[in-house]
C-alpha positions in Angstrom: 98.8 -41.2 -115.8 100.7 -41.8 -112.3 101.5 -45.4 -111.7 104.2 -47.1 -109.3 107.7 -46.0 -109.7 109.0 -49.2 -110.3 106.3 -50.3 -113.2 107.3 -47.1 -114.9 110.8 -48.3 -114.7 110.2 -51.3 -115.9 108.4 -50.1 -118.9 110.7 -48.1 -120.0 113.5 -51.0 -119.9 115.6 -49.7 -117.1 115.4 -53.0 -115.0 112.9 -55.4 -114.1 110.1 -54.8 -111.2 112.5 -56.2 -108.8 115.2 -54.9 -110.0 113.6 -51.4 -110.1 112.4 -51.8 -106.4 116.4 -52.2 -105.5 117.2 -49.1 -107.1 114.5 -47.3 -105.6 115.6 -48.6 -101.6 119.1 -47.9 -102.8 118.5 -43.7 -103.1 119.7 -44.2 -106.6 116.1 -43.3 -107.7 114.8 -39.4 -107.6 111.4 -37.7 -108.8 111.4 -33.9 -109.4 115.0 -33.5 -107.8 113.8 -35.8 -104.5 115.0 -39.1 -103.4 112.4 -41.6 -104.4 110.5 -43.9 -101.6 109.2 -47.4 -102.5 105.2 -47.6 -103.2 105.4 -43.7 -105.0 103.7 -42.9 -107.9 104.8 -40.8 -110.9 103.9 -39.9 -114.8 106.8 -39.6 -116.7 105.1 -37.1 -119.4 104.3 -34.9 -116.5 107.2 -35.8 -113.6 111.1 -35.4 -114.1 112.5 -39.0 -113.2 116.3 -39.8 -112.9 118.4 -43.0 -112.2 121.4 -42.8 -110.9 121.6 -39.0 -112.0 120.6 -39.8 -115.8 116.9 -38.3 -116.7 114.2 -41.3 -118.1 113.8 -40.2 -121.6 110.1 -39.5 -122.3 108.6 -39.8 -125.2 111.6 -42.5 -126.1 110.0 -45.2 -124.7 112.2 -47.9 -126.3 110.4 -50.9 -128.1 110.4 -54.5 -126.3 113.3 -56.3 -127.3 113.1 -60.4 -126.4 116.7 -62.3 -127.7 117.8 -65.9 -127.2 121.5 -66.3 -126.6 123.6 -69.5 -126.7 125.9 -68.2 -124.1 129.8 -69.4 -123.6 132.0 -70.8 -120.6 133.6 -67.6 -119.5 131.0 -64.8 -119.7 128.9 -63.9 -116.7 125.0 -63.3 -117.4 124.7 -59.6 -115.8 124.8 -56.1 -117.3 128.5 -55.1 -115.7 131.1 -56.9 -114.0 133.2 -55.6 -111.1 135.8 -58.2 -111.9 135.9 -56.8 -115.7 134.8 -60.2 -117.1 132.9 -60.4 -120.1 129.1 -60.1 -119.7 126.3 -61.5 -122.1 125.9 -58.0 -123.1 129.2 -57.9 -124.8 128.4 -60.4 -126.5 125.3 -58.7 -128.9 126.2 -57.1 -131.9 125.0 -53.5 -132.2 122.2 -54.1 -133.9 120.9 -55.4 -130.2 122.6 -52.8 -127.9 119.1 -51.4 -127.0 118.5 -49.4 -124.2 117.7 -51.1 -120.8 118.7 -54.7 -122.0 118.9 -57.4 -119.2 119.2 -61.2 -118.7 116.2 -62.9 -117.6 118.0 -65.1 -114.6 121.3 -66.6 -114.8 123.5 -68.8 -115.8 126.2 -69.4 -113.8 130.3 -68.6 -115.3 131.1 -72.0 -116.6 127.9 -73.0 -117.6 126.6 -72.6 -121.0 123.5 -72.7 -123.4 120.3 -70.8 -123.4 119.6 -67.7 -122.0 116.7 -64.7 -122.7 116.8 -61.2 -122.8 115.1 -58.6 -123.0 114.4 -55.1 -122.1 110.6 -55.8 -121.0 110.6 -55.9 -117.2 107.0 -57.5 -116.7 108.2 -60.1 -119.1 111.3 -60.5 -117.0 109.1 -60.9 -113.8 106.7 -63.5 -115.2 109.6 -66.1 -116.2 111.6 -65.2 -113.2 109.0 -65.3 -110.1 109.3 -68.0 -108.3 105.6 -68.2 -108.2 105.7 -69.1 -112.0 107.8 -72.4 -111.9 108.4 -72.4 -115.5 110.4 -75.3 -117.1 114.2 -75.2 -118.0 115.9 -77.9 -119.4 119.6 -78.8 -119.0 122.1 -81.3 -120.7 124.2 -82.3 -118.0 127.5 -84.6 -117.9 128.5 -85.7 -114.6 131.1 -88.1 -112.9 130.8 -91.9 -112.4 127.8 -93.7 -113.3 124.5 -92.7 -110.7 123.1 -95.5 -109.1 119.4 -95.7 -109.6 118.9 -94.6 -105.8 121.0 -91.4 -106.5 118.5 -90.7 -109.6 115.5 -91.8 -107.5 116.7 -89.0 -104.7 117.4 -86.4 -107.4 114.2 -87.1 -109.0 112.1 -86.7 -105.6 114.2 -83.9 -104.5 117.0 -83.1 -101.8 117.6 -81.4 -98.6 119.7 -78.7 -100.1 120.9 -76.2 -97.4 118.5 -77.0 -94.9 115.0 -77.0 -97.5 113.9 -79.7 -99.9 114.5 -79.3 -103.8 111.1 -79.3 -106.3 110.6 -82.7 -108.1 113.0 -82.5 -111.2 112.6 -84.7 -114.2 116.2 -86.8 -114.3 116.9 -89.2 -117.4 120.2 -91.0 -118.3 121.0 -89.9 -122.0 124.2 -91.7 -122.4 126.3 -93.7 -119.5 130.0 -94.4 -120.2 132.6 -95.5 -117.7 133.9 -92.3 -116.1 131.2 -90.1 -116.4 126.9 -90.0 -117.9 124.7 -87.3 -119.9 121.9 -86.6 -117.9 118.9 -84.1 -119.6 117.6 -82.5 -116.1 114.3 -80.8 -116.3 114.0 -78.0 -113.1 111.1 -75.9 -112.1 113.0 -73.4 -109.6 116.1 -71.9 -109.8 118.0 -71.9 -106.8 121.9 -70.5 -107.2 123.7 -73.4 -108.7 121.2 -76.2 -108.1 122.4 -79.0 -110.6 126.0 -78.5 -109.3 125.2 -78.5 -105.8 122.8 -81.5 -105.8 125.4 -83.5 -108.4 127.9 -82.6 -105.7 125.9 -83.9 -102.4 125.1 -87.0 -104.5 129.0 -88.2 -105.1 128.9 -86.8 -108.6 130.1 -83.6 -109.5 129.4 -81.4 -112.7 132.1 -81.9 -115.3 129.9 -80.1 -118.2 126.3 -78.2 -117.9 124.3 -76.9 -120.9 120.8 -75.1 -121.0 119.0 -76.6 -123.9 115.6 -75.2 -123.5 113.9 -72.6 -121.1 110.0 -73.1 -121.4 109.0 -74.7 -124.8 111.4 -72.0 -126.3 114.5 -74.6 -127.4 117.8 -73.6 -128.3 118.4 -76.2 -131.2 121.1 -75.3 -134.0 122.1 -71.6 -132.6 126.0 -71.1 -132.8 127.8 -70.8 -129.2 127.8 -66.8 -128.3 125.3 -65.7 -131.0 121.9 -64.1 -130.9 118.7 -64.4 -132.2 115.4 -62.5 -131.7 112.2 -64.5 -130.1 109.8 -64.7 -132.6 106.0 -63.0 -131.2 104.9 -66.4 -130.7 107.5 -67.9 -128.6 107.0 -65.0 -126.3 103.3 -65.4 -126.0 104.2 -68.8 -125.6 106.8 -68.3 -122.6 104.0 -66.0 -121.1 101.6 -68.4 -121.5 104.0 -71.0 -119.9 105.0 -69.2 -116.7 101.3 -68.3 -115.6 100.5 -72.3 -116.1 100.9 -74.5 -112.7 103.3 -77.3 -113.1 102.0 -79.1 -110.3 102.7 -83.3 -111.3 103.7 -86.0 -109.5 107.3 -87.2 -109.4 109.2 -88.5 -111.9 105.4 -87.7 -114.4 106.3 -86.0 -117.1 104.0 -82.5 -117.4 102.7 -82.2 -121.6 102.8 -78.6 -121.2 105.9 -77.6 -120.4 107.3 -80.0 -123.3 109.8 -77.8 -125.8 109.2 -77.8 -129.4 111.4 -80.4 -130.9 114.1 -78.8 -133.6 113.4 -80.1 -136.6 
């Protein structure tokens, strides 16, 4: 049966939708020895596909693969580095190396903590469109002590490079004299967000750490190992991302609460 390029791409854990669109406007993308076009259709029992000159294995279809990772300071969250740093791929044991693996989103270099993935692109779409808004949960240590108008502002959101950030959920954990543990709740995930806010509030980012994306939470996992989703934390996710999180500032929203490690 013909469907778009890119959902057969995605299916068969080459990249995400997205992703698959970029390699398809790139030329890297060719259907029965032709350069694909964005919006073509093909069958991959009937149609020879390639990427980047390697043929789509038919018939090998590889089975959906969802992981958690606690990740480390250090290791970028792509498939390949140009800069020949460490990626979260290098990081799975063989067991895991399974064909057309991906990060759901990132995390930036010297952040840590929590972070999917998975070789299902339609998963990797739901969690990642913006559309979707679904709740990631952060552990944050910053400089100084916030005043409770810097928190108010945070908490209401900030002109950030000319547009307004989404409502976050902001709490002071523990305050000490130098610096405070904040837990930061975020519904969008612009490049860097926490850093850049903590920086155009007077308090910079001295530690950050993903505790929880969705209700999935991270809880005892070991820094830089890997465990599977179970099938209901991934229907869970799903069931997340397609929810509005539409609240009012500073309300907490039931439904995007994590499970509590027990």
């Amino acid at each position: 049966m013909q469907e778009r390029l890119q959902k057969v791409l995605s299916q068969w854990g080459v990249a995400s939708r997205r992703q698959a669109e970029q390699l398809i406007l790139e030329g890297r993308v060719r259907v029965n020895g032709a350069i694909a076009h964005l919006g073509q259709k093909a069958d991959p029992a009937l149609d020879a596909i390639e990427v980047d000159g390697q043929p789509l294995a038919v018939g090998e279809k590889p089975q959906l693969t969802y992981l958690l990772l606690n990740k480390p300071a250090g290791v970028v969250s792509t498939c390949a580095d140009p800069q020949g740093r460490r990626t979260v791929l290098d990081l799975l044991p063989p067991t895991w190396q399974v064909p057309g693996l991906h990060p759901v989103g990132r995390l930036d270099a010297d952040s840590t903590g929590a972070l999917i993935l998975t070789n299902d692109g339609h998963f990797t779409n739901q969690l990642t469109h913006p559309r979707h808004s679904i709740a990631k949960t952060y552990r944050v240590r910053v400089q100084g002590r916030p005043t409770l108008e810097a928190l108010r502002d945070w908490r209401q959101g900030v002109n950030l490079e000319g547009r307004l950030t989404r409502p976050a959920e902001v709490h002071v954990v523990q305050a000490g004299p130098d610096s405070t543990l904040l837990e930061i709740v975020l519904r969008e995930g612009r490049n860097r967000q926490i850093r850049k806010v903590a920086d155009q509030l007077g308090h910079p980012v001295l530690s950050l750490h993903r505790t929880a994306i969705g209700p999935v939470q991270l809880c005892h996992l070991p820094l830089e190992r890997v465990r599977p989703l179970s099938s209901q934390e991934v229907i869970t996710l799903i069931a997340s991302s397609a929810t509005p999180k539409v609240q009012k500032t500073g309300q907490r929203n039931p439904s995007a609460d994590v499970v509590r490690c027990h």
